[in-house]
N, C-alpha and C positions, 0 to 999 in steps of 0.2 A: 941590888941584891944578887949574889951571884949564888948559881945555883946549878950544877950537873944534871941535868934533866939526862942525860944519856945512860948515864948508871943504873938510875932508876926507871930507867924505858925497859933495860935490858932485862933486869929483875919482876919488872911486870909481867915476863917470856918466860921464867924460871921451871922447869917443874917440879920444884918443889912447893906445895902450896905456905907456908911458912913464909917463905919469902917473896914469892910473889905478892903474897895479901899484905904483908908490909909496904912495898914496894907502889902498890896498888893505895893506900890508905898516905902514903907521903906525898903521892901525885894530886889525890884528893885534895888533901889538905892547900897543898899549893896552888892550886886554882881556886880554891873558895878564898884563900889571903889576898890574893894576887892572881887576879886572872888577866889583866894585860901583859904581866910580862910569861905569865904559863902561857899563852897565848901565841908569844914571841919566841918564846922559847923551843917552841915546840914547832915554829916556821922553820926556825935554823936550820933547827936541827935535822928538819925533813929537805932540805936545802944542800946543806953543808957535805959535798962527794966525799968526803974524809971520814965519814961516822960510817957507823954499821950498818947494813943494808935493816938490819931487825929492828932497828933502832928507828931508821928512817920511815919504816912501812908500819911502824907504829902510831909515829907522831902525825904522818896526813892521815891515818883513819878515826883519832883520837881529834884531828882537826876540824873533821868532815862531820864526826859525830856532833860536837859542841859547836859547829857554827850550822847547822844544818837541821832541818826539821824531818820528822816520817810522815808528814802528809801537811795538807795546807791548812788545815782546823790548826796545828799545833806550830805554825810559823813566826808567829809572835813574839816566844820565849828568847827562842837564839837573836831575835832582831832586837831584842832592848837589849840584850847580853852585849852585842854588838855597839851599840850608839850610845854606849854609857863609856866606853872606853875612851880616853883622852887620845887625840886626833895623832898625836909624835908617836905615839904605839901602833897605831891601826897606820898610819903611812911606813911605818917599818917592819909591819907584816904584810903588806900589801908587795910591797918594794922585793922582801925575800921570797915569797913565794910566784911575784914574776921570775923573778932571777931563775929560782925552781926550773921553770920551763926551759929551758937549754941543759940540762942534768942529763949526762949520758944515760943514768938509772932511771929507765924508760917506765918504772913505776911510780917515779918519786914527780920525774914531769905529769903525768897522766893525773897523778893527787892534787897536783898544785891548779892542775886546771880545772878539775873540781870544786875546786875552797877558793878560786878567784871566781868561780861563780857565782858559788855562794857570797862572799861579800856582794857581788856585783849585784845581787838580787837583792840586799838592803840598800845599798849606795845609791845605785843609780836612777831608781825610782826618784831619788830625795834629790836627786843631783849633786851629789857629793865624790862622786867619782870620773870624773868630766875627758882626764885624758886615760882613760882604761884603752879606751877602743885604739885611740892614734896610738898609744906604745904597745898594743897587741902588732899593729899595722907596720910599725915600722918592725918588728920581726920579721918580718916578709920579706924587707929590702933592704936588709943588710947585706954589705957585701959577705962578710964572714957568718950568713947563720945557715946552721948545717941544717938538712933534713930532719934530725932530731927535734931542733927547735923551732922549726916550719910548721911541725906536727903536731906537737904540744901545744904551738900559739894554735893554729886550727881549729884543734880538738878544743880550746878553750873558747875561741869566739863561738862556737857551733852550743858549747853548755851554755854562754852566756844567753844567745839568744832565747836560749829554751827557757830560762829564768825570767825573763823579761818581757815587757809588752813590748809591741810595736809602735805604740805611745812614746814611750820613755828614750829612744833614737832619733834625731834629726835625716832628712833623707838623704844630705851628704855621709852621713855616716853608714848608713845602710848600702849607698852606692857604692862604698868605701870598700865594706867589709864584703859584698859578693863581687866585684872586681878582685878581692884578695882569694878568695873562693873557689872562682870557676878559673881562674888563674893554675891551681891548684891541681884542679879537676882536669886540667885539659892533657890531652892528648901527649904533648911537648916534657909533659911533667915526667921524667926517668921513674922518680921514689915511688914506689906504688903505697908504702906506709901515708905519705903524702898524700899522695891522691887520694887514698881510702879517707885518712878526718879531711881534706875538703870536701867528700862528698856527702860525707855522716854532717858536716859543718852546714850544709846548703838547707840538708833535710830540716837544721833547727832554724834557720834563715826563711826558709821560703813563706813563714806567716809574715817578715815585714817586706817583702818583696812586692806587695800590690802596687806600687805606682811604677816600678819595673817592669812587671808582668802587662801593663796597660800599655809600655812601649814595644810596638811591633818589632821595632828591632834590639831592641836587648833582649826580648821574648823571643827570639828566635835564637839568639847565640844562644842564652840560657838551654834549652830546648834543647839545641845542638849539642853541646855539653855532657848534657846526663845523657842522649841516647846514645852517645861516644862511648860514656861510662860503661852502660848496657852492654858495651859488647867488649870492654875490658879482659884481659886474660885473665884475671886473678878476678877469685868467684866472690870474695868478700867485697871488691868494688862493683861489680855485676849486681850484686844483690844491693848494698846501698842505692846504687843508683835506682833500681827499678823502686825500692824504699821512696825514694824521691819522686817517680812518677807515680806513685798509690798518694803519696801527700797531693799533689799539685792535681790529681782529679776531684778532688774534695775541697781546694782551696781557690784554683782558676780553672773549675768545668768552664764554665763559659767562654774562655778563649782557647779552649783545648782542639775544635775541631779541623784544623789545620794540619794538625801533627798525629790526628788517630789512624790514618795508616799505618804511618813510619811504626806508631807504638805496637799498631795490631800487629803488624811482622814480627816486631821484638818480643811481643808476651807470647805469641803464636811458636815461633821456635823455641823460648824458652821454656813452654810449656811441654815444648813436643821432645827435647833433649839435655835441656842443661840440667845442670846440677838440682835438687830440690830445692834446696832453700832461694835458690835464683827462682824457679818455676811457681814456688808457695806467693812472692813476691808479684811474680806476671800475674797471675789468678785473681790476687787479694786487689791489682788493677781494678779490674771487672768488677769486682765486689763493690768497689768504692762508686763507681760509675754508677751500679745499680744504689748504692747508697742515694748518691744525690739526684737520682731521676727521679727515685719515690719520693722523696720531699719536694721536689718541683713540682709532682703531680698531687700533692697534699695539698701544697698551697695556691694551686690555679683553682681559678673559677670556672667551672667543668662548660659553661655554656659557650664561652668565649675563649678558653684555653686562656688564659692571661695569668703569667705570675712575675715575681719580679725578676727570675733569671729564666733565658732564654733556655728553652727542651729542646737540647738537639739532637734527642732520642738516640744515642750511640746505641743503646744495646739494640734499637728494633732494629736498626741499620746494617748493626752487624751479627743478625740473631742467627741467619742461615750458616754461617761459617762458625761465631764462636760457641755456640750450642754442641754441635758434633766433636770441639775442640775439649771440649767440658767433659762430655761425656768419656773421651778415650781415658781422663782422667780418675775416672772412677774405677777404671781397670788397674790401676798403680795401688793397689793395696796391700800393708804389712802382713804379712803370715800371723803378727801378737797385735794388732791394732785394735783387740776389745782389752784386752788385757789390762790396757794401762789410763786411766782415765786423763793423762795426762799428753797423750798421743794425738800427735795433727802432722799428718801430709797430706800427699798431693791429693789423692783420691776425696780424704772428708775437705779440703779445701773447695775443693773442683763439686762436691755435692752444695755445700754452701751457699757459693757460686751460682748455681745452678736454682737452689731456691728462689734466689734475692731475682735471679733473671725469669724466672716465672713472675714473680710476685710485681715486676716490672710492666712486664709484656701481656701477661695473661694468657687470652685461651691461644694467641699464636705459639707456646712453645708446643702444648701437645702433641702435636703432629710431625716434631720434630725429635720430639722423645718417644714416642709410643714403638716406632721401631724399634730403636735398640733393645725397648723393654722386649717385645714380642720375641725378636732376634736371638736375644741371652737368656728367659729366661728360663732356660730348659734344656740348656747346653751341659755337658757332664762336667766342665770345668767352674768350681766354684766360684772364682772368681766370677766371672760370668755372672751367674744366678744372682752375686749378693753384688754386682754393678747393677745389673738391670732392678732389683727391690730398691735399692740405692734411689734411682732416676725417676721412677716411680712415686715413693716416698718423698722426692724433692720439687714434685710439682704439685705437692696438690693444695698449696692457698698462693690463689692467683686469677687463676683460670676460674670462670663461671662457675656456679655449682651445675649450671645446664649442659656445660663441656666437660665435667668432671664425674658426674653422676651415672654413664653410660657405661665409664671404662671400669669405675669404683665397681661399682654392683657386679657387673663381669667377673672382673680381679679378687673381689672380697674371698672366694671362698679358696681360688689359688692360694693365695697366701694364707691364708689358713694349715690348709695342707703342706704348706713349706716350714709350716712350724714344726714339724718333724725331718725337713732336711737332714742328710747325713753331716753337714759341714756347722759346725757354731758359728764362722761366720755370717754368713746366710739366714741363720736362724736369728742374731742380734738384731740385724738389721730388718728382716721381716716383721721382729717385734717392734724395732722401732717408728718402722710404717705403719703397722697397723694403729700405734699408737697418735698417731696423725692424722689418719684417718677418722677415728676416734673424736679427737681433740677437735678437726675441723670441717666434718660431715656428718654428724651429730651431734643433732641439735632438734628436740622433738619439739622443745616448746614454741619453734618460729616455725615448725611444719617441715621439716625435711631429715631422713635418718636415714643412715645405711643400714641400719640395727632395726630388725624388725622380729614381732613375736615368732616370724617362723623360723628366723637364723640366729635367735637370742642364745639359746639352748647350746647349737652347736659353738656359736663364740666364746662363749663363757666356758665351755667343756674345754676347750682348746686353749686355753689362758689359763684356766684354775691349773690344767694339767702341766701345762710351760712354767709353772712357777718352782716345778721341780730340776728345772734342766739350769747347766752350769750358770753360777751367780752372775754371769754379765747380760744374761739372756734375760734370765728372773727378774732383772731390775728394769728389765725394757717393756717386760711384762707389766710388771708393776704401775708403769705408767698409760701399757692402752688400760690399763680396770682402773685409777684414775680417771682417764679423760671417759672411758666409759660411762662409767658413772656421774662425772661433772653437769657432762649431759641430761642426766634424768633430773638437776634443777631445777625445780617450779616448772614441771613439765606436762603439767595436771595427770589428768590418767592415766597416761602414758609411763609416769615415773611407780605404777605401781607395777609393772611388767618387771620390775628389775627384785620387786620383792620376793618372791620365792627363794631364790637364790644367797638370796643374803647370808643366811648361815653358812652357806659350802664358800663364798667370798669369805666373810670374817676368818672364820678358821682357815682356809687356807691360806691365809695371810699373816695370822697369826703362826702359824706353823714354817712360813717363810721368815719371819724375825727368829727363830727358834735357830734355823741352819747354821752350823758351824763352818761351813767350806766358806762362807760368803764376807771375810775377815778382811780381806786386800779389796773388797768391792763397797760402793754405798748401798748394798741390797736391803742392809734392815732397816736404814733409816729410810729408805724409796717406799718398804712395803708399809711401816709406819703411816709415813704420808700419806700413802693411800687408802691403810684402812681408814684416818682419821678421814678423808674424803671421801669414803664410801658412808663414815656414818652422818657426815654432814648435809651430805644430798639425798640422802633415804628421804622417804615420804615417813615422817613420824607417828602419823594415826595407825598406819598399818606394821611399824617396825618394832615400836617402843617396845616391847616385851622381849624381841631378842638385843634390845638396843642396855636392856637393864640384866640380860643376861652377861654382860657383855664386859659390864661395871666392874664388877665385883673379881674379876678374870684378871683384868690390867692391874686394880687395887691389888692382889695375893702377887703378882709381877714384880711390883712396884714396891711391895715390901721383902720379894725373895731380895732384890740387891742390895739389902742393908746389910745383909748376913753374906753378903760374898768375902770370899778371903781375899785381901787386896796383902800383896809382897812386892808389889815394883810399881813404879808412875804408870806404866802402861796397864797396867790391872784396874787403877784410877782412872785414868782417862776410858777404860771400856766401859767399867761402871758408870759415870758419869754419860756416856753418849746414853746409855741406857734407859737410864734413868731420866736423863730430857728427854724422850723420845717416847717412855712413858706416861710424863705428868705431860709432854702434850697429847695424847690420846682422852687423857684424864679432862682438861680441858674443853678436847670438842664433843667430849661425853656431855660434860658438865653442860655445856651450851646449850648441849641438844634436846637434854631434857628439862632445863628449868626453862625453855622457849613458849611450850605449852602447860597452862593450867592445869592440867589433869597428870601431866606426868612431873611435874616441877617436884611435888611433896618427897619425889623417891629421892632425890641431892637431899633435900633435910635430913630425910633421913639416916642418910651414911655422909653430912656433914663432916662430922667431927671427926670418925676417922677418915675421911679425906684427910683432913688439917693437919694431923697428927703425921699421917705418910710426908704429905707437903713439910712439915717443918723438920723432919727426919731427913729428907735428902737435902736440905739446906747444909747439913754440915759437910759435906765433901768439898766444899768452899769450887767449884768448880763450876765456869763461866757458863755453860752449856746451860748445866743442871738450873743453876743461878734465876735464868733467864727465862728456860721452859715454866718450873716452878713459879714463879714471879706471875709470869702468862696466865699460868690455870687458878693461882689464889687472885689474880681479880675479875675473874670468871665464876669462881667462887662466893666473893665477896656480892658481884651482881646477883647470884641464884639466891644466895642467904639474908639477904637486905641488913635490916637492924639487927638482925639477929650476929651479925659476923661479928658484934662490937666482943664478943666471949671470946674470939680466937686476936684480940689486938694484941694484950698482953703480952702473948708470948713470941707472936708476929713480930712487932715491935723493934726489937734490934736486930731482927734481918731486914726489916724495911731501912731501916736506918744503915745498915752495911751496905745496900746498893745504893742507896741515894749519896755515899760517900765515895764510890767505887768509879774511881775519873780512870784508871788507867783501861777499865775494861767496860768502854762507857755505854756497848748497848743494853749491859745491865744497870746502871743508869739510866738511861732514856726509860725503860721499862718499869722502874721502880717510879718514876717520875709518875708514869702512865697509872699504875696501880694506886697511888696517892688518889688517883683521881675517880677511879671505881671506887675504893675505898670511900668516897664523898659520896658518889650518889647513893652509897648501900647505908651509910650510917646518919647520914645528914649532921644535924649540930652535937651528935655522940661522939664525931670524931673531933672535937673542940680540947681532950687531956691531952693529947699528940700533938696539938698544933704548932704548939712553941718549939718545940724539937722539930718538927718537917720544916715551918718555915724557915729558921736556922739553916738547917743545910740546903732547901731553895736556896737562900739567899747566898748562901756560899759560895755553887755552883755556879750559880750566874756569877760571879764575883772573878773566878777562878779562869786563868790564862793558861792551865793545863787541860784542861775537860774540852773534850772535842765539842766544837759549837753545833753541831747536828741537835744536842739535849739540848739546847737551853731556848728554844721555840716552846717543845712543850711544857717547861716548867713554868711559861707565863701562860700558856694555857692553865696549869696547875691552881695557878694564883686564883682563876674565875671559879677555878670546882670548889675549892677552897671557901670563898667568899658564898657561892651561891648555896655551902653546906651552913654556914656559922653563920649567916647573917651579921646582925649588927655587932658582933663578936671580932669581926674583922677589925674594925677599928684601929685597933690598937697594930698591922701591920699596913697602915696606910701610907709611914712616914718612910717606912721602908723600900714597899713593892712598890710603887708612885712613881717616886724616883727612876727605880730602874725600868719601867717600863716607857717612861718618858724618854730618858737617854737611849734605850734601844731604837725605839720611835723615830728619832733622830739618824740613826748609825743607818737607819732604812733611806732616810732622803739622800746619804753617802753614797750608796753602794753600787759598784760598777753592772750596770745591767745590760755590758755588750758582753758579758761574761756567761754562757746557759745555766752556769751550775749557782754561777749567784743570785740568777732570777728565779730558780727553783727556793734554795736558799733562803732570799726573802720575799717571797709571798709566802711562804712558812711561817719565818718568823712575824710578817706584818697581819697575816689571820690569828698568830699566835694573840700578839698584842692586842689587837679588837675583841677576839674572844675574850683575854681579862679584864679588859674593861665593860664587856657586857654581863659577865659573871658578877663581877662586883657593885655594876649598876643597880642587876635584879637582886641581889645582896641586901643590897643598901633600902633598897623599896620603899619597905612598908615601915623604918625608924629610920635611920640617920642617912637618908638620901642627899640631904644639903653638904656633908663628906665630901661630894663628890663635885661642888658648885666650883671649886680653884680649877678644880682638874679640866673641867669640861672646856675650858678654850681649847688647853693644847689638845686636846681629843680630837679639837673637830678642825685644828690644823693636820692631824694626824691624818683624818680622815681627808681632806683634801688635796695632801699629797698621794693618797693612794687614788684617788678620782682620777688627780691628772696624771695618771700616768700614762692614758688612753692620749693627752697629746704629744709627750713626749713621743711617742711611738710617728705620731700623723708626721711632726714635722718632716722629716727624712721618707717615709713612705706614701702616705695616703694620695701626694699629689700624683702621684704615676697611675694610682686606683681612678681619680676622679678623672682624667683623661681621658684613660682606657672607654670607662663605663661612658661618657659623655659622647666619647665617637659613636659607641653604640647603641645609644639609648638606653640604657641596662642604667637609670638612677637608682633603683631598686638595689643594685651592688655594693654600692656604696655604703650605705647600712649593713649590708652583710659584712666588708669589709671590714667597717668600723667595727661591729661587734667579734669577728675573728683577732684582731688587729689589737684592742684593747687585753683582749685575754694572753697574748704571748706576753706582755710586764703584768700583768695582774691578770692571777685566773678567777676560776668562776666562784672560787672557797673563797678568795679575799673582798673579792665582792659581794656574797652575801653577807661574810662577818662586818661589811664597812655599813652595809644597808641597816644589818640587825641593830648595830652597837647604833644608828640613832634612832632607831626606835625605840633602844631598853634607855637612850638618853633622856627623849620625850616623857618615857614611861615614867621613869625614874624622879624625873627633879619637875613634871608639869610645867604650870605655866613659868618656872622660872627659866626657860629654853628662850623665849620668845625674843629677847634682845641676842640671844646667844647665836638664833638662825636666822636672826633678821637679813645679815646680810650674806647668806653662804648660797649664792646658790650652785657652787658645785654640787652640796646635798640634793637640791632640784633636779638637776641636772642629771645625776647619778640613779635617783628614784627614779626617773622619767627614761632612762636607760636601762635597768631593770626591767619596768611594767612592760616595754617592747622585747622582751627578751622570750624564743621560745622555751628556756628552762624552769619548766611550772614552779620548782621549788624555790627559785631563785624572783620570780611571778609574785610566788607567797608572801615573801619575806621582807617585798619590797610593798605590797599593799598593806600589811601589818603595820610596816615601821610606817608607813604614810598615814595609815589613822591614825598614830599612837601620835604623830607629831599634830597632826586634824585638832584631835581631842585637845595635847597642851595648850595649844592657840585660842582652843573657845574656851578653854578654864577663864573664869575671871574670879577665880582666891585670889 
């Protein structure tokens, strides 16, 4: 088919819209007829030095779009789009957009290495792409390839890697590609463009680098290399490379301590002179160090120090030098640094920094900050004042509350009184300590406060009154009467100390969302949050009266913004933040009072207009509002029980619009969620809906666009469902079966050296046990035999989730059983084992694995007894439970053990 794709690239640029939208609608059409040769067409054409540069920067962004995913839930799509294509097409876009990478149009090489990655990231997994990496390689060593296309292949092995596991390369190939690399990177190398993607290349390298890294001497060239880099002329290489040393502390701590001088010198002057972005780099070092010492001190066994990687406590080692190094950085602060919430140098780097190194070290930093504090803070120069709150502010979780409690109580009332510093610097950051202080020195209910009834008074005065000062302050505010308040939580007595005040809080909070000036800041949505957190943690016996004064305020709010005049999207978008910001107040109203008995009747009674506000801001069709809304009607639905079956009707095709709504899918997830309030409030009332929910359940799950985040809870769905309609279900058994069975499966696949897929699936794997235990107790008391097919694979289900405790043992435990052996410590081993199991299965999927066989037992009686004859992983799992100190987890497991007791002595 021959076909000008360049004409109509051009016309896609048009501004005239007429022709563009033509333009636009014939490109269309030709990729849904023909999408291998649109495909091709459109490599050429981003190829071909002869075409228009407009043309060209069109077709790799239109390449990158359609072969490329926006996040990894939605990677799927472009990957069948991709392997459906006949193999002579896909090798002669493969082939042009190599070629690509030697294109003087340093934009067009730069696309191409893009879109070779992304094939690379369907291909090579499948092995389908076998000489990518040798014809990237031999770029390198052509006699004739210029700098240009040294650069482009570079910059493409560096994306490749970042697409790819460290799986999917052989280690000759890896050897390969950082010999091509550091080659690159070194010294010898003239092109500095060159050197810069070798070193941006290494950063995406350095995760298949571990059996490199374990050789002492390519670990030292390597090494050599980047701190070469580090002191490169050119600040874009200077900064990659230190990029590369914040990677390689979090990737190879363990063989790091050899080379922490050399580095301490490097971050040391670059903090003390070079450019920022090189300095932000040195800093975020430290950072990363302090990252992985806290996890090394998470996972030791406090009696023996023992974890699997070696503490070789850099920061305590270097606390006395880099401490002071920290600190001089909090004097580098912007003149507008509150201004912009989007602002990060040296100074919030270097405070950070500074936390993470407290929260490392503990009460050793004190004493090393408490000077500068003393030193600055009373100096006439601002800076000053708002470093030393800064240093302050940044130590205080860490250290003891025994080493923390001396200076706090001293300082509280200073910083008080700097709430009226002349400088708004000074004054943000005061609030934002105080608010720390707050959040992590108050805490009545375990016995320790800063906050006591004699400095309540003045606290509260001093904050209600800062809520007036400019909006960057107010929202800092906002947050210590938050954490203030968070504290008076099941505080017993103590939380009634904060009751008088309640009213000058509310309103003056409510008079904070009111401020005009506060448009470019998150102030209204801060003071929101906080009032909804002030009325969440009130003590309710004593509040409820101003708590129902309170109601009826947000409700007249909540219905001024139906009558705003909206003229521009942005007039929409203000209404809409408003109005979710409202129906969530509405929400932890609702909560609060249908909680207790005595005040629940007041929600009945202003139900309906509730309902009525709620289904009014549903039409702004806007995600916020969507999703707020969504939140407070099944908060609703819980206060109203049966009675909410009056508000379905009209409910109804909004529930059904989010449960549709894939591209804005946490309204989704939420709608999903609401399904499920909706069950316990109606029970078998909600059975006229069903047909239509289950429908689009099924859909979603079905659906290759819908971010997989939803579809855990819609097989939760599936239990509320069943355990509302009982034998009613039935009739979606042939459906939901299926799919919970095949996910069940996708769970024994999934890669779990991955963290986010181990998150992931014990989601989805509690998700799964929960519907099968909903539908167990469902099925009960009539058509439990339903369930007699099913229960094998249930309880292969359930077996795979048991072992996953040895999956974990092979590769670890034997280093645990060593240790503990040398030591006598057999007692640890069990500790281990029960830590050690829960990083692949936590402590949620282990009670849903316990409960679903007890509702199994419950469920089908003695006809279990051939079914658990031979499991005893079930045994094994209960009897790991019952030793567990988590009472609820204690519970769940003595339950399902009767309930299975009881099957066995049935003789029906």
């Amino acid at each position: 088919m021959s076909f000008d794709i360049t004409q109509y690239l051009l016309a896609a640029q048009s501004p005239e819209a007429k022709v563009r939208k033509e333009a636009e609608a014939i490109l269309c059409k030709f990729r849904e007829e023909n999408l291998p040769q649109y495909l091709l067409s459109l490599s050429v054409e981003l190829s071909n030095d002869g075409k228009p540069i407009e043309t060209r920067r069109l077709a790799g962004i239109v390449l990158k779009n359609d072969l490329g995913a926006k996040d990894s839930a939605t990677k799927e799509q472009p990957v069948q789009l991709w392997v459906q294509i006949d193999i002579s097409f896909k090798s002669q876009i493969k082939n042009s957009l190599l070629n690509t990478l030697g294109s003087t149009f340093r934009e067009a090489s730069h696309t191409a290495a893009q879109v070779v990655a992304e094939i690379a990231s369907i291909e090579i997994p499948r092995k389908e792409w076998p000489e990518l990496v040798g014809s990237l390689l031999a770029n390198m060593t052509r006699p004739d390839g210029s700098p240009p296309l040294r650069q482009a292949t570079l910059e493409t092995l560096g994306y490749v890697c970042e697409v790819i596991s460290d799986e999917d390369l052989v280690q000759d190939e890896v050897n390969a590609i950082l010999t091509a690399v550091v080659q690159g990177m070194n010294i010898a190398e003239l092109n500095p463009e060159v050197r810069l993607a070798a070193t941006k290349a290494l950063y995406n390298a350095l995760e298949f680098a571990r059996t490199n890294f374990n050789n002492e001497m390519e670990r030292n060239y390597i090494m050599k290399v980047i701190c070469d880099a580090a002191l490169a002329k050119e600040v874009v290489i200077r900064q990659a490379a230190f990029e590369c040393l914040v990677s390689i502390a979090s990737t190879y701590y363990e063989v790091l301590a050899p080379y922490m001088q050399r580095i301490f010198e490097l971050t040391s002057n670059a903090v003390k002179g070079d450019e920022e972005a090189v300095a932000l780099q040195a800093v975020e070092f430290w950072s990363s160090i302090c990252d992985e010492e806290l996890e090394i001190q998470d996972y030791e066994v406090p009696e023996i120090g023992d974890s699997s990687v070696e503490h070789s406590r850099f920061i305590e080692k270097a606390l006395q030098t880099l401490v002071p190094l920290l600190l001089e950085t909090l004097l580098k602060q912007d003149e507008d640094q509150d201004q912009d919430d989007g602002t990060w140098n040296l100074a919030m780097a270097g405070g950070t920094c500074l936390c993470l190194v407290a929260k490392t070290v503990g009460d050793a930093v004190v004493p090393l900050v408490m000077p500068f504090v003393e030193a600055n803070i009373s100096k006439t120069d601002w800076r000053s004042r708002e470093a030393a709150t800064y240093a302050f502010g940044s130590i205080l979780e860490g250290p003891s509350i025994e080493k923390l409690s001396p200076m706090v109580n001293a300082g509280l009332d200073f910083l008080l009184n700097l709430m009226n510093d002349e400088n708004i610097h000074v004054k943000d950051t005061t609030a934002w300590t105080l608010s720390r202080i707050f959040e992590l020195l108050h805490s009545p209910a375990t016995g320790f406060s800063v906050i006591t009834p004699a400095n309540l008074q003045k606290i509260l005065g001093v904050l209600l009154g800062s809520l007036k000062d400019a909006p960057n302050v107010s929202e800092k505010v906002c947050g210590a009467i938050y954490f203030l308040a968070q504290g008076y939580e099941d505080a017993g007595p103590s939380s009634s100390l904060l009751t008088p005040y309640l009213p000058d809080i509310l309103s003056s909070l409510i008079a904070t969302t009111e401020r005009t000036d506060g448009s470019d800041s998150k102030l209204r949505s801060s003071a929101y949050e906080t009032l909804n957190e002030v009325v969440r943690c009130s003590n309710l016996s004593e509040t409820s009266e101003i708590i129902v004064k309170l109601l009826p305020a947000i409700m007249t709010k909540l219905e001024q913004t139906l009558r705003l005049q909206i003229v521009s999207s942005d007039d929409r978008e203000k209404q809409g933040d408003l109005q979710a910001s409202l129906c969530g107040v509405l929400q932890v109203i609702i909560q609060k009072l249908s909680s207790a008995e005595e005040t629940k009747p007041i929600i009945m009674q202003v139900a309906d207009q509730i309902m009525v506000l709620f289904l009014s801001v549903f039409a702004c069709r806007s995600t916020t509002v969507h999703e707020e809304a969504m939140l407070a009607i099944g908060a609703l639905a819980y206060a109203t029980g049966p009675r909410f079956e009056m508000y379905m009707k009209e409910f109804y095709k909004y529930l059904e619009m989010g449960l549709q709504n894939f591209e804005e899918h946490q309204v989704c997830a939420i709608s999903v969620g609401v399904v499920g309030d909706i069950c316990r409030a109606l029970d078998d009332k909600i059975l006229p809906y069903c047909d239509g929910i289950m429908t689009h359940l099924l859909k979603d799950l079905s659906s290759g666009e819908l971010h997989r985040s939803v579809k855990p809870p819609i097989f939760s769905c599936f239990g509320d469902i069943a355990l509302a309609i009982g034998e009613h279900f039935e009739k979606y058994i042939g459906f939901a079966l299926p799919m919970m069975e095949s996910a069940s499966e996708v769970c024994a696949q999934m890669d779990y050296n991955d963290e986010e897929m181990v998150d992931y699936g014990n989601h989805l794997r509690r998700s799964i046990l929960e519907a099968y235990s909903g539908i167990l107790q469902g099925f009960k008391n009539s058509k439990a035999d339903l369930m007699l097919p099913h229960a094998p694979h249930l309880l292969q289900f359930v077996e795979l989730v048991a072992k996953d405790e040895q999956r974990y043992y092979d590769h670890s435990i034997y280093i645990f059983l060593i240790v503990c052996f040398a030591y006598s410590f057999i007692l640890y081993i069990l500790t281990m084992c029960s830590y050690v199991t829960l990083l692949l299965r936590d402590a949620h999927v282990t009670k849903a694995a316990v409960a679903v066989q007890g509702d199994l037992a419950d469920a089908l009686g003695s006809n279990v007894k051939m079914l658990f004859k031979d499991t005893k992983f079930c045994s094994n799992l209960l009897s790991e439970c019952l030793q567990t100190d988590d009472e609820q987890l204690k519970s769940t497991a003595t339950w399902a053990q009767e309930m299975i007791r009881r099957a066995f002595s049935d003789r029906s």
